[in-house]
C-alpha positions in Angstrom: 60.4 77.9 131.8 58.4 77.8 135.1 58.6 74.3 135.3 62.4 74.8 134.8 62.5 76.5 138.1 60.3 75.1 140.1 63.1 71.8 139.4 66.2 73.9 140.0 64.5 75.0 143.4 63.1 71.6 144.6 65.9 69.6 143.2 68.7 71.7 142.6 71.0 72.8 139.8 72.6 69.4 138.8 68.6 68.1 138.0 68.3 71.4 136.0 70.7 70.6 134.0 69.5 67.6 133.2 66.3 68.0 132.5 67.3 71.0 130.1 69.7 69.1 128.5 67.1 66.2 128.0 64.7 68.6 126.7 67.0 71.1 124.7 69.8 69.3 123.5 70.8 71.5 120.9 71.5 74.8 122.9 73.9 72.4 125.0 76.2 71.7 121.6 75.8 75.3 120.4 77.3 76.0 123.9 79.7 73.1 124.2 80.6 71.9 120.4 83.8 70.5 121.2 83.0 67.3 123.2 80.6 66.4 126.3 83.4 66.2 128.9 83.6 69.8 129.7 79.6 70.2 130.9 79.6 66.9 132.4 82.8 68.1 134.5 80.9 71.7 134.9 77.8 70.1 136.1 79.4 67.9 138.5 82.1 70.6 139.9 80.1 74.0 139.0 77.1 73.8 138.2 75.3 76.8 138.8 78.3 78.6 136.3 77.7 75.7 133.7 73.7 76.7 133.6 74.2 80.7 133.1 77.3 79.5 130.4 74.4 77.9 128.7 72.1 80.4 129.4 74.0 83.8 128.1 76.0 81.7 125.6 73.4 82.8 122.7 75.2 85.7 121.4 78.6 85.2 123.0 79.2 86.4 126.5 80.4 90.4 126.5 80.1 93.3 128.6 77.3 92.8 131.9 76.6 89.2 130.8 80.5 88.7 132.7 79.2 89.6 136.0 76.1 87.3 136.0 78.9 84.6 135.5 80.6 85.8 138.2 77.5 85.3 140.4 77.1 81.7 138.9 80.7 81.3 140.0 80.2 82.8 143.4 77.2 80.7 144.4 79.5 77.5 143.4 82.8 78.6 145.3 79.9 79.5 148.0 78.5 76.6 148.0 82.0 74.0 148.3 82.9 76.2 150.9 80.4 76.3 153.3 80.3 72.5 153.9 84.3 73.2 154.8 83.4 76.3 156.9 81.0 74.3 159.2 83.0 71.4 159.7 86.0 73.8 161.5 83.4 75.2 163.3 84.5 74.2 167.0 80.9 74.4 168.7 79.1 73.3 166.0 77.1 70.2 166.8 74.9 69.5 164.0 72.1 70.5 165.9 69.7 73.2 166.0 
């Protein structure tokens, strides 16, 4: 699981993803048995919620497991909005 993390924070959470679905295959069909579009369109769009899906799916998500999905969610929506926020940005150059 270290080695898990240390690639989500060098490489971000799409790699994640893909090296735990390369490793752990089976957690990703107990999570998504229907077909493979839906995490293929989570890791591309959301990622960050795609991963704590997988991640709390074990027992079904209930109760305080909701809100660490909303903070998966919130780092996403964070995330395609930033780039957005900076680009309006009259005085911002680029530049440090």
């Amino acid at each position: 699981m270290c080695c898990f993390f240390t690639i989500l924070v060098f490489l971000g959470p799409r790699a994640g993803i893909l090296i735990w679905y390369l490793v752990n295959p089976t957690i990703w069909a107990r999570a998504f048995p229907q077909s493979w579009v839906v995490p293929l369109a989570g890791s591309i769009f959301v990622p960050w919620t795609t991963m704590m899906y997988v991640l709390l799916f074990q027992g079904g998500i209930t109760g305080f497991e909701w809100v660490w999905l909303g903070l998966a969610l919130f780092a996403d929506i964070a995330f395609w909005a930033g780039g957005g926020f900076r680009r309006r940005m009259p005085s911002y150059s680029g530049q440090y």
